[in-house]
TORDO-184930 format. One record per residue (C-alpha): residue number from 1; residue in three letters; x, y, z. Coordinates in nm, 4 decimals. Each point is the difference from the previous one (the first is absolute). Example, Ala and Ser with C-alpha at 12.3 -4.5 7.8 and 13.67 -1.06 7.14 Angstrom:
! residues 2
1_ala_1.2300_-0.4500_0.7800
2_ser_0.1370_0.3440_-0.0660
//
This chain:
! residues 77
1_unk_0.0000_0.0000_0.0000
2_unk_0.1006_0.3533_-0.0785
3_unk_0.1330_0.1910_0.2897
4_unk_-0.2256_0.2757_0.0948
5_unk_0.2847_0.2309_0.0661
6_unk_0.0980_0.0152_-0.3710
7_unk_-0.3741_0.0911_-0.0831
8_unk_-0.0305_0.3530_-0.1196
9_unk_-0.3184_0.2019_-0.0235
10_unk_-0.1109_0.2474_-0.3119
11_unk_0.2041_0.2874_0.0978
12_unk_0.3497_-0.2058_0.1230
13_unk_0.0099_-0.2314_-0.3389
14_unk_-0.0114_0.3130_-0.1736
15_unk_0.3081_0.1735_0.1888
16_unk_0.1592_-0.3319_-0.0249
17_unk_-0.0177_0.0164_-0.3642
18_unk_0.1171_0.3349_0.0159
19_unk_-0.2891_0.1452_-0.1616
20_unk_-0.3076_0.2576_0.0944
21_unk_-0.3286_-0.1982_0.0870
22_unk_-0.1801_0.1355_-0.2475
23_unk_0.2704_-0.1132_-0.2855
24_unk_0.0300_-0.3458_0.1436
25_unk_-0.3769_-0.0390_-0.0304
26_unk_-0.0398_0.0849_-0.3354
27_unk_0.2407_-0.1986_-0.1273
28_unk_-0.1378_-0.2632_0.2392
29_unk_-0.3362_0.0219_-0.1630
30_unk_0.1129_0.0106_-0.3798
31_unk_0.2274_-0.2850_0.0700
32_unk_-0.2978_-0.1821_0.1457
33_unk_-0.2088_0.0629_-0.3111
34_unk_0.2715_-0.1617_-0.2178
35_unk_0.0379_-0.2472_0.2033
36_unk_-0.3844_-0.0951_0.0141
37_unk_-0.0068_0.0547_-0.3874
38_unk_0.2801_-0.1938_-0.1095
39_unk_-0.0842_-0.3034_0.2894
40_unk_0.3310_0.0953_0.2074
41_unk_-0.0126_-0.1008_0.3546
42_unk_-0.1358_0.2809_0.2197
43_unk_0.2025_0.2665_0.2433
44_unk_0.0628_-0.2161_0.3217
45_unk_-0.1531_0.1548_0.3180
46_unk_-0.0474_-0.1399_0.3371
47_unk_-0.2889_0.0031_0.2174
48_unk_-0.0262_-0.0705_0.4106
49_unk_-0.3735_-0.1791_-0.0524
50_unk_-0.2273_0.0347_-0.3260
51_unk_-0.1647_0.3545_0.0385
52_unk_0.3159_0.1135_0.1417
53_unk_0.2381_0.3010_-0.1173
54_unk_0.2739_-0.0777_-0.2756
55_unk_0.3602_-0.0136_0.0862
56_unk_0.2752_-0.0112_-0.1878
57_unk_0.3799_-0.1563_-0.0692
58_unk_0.2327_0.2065_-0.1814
59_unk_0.1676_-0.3030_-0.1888
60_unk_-0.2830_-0.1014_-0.0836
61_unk_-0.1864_0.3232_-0.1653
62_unk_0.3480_0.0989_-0.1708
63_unk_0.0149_-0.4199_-0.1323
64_unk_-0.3917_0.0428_-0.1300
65_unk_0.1088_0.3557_-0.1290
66_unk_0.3130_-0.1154_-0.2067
67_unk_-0.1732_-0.3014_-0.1391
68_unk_-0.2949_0.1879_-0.1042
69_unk_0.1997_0.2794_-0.2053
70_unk_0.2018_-0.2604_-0.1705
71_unk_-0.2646_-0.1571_-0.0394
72_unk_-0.1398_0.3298_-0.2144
73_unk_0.3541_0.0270_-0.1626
74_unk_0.0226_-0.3186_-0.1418
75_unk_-0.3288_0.0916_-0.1518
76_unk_0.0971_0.3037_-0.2214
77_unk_0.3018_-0.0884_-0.0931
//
């Protein structure tokens, strides 16, 4: 199981990423979109119990992120 130390809310993925919130989530959302268009697996997020609030790992998100844009380069090359 995941240690719950190394889960990061909304606002501390996105300063672990070294980006603004509001950057991070946009590119969050239009990588989800490709992702869900194309059939790519979806942006990994934790939960404590099912109606629970999202958490984060940094690996993780910047993994998904990578493997989504090359993902989108392969394609228009």
């Amino acid at each position: 199981m995941t240690e719950r130390k190394k889960l990061l809310t909304k606002k501390a993925l996105a300063e672990a990423l070294d980006m603004s919130s509001t950057t991070l989530w946009r590119v969050i959302k239009s990588n989800q979109a490709l992702a869900k268009k194309n059939k790519l697996r979806a942006c990994p997020a934790h939960k404590s119990y099912s109606s629970g609030r999202k958490y984060y790992l940094a690996d993780e998100v910047q993994d998904w992120l990578d493997y989504v844009n090359g993902f989108d380069l392969k394609q228009h090359c």
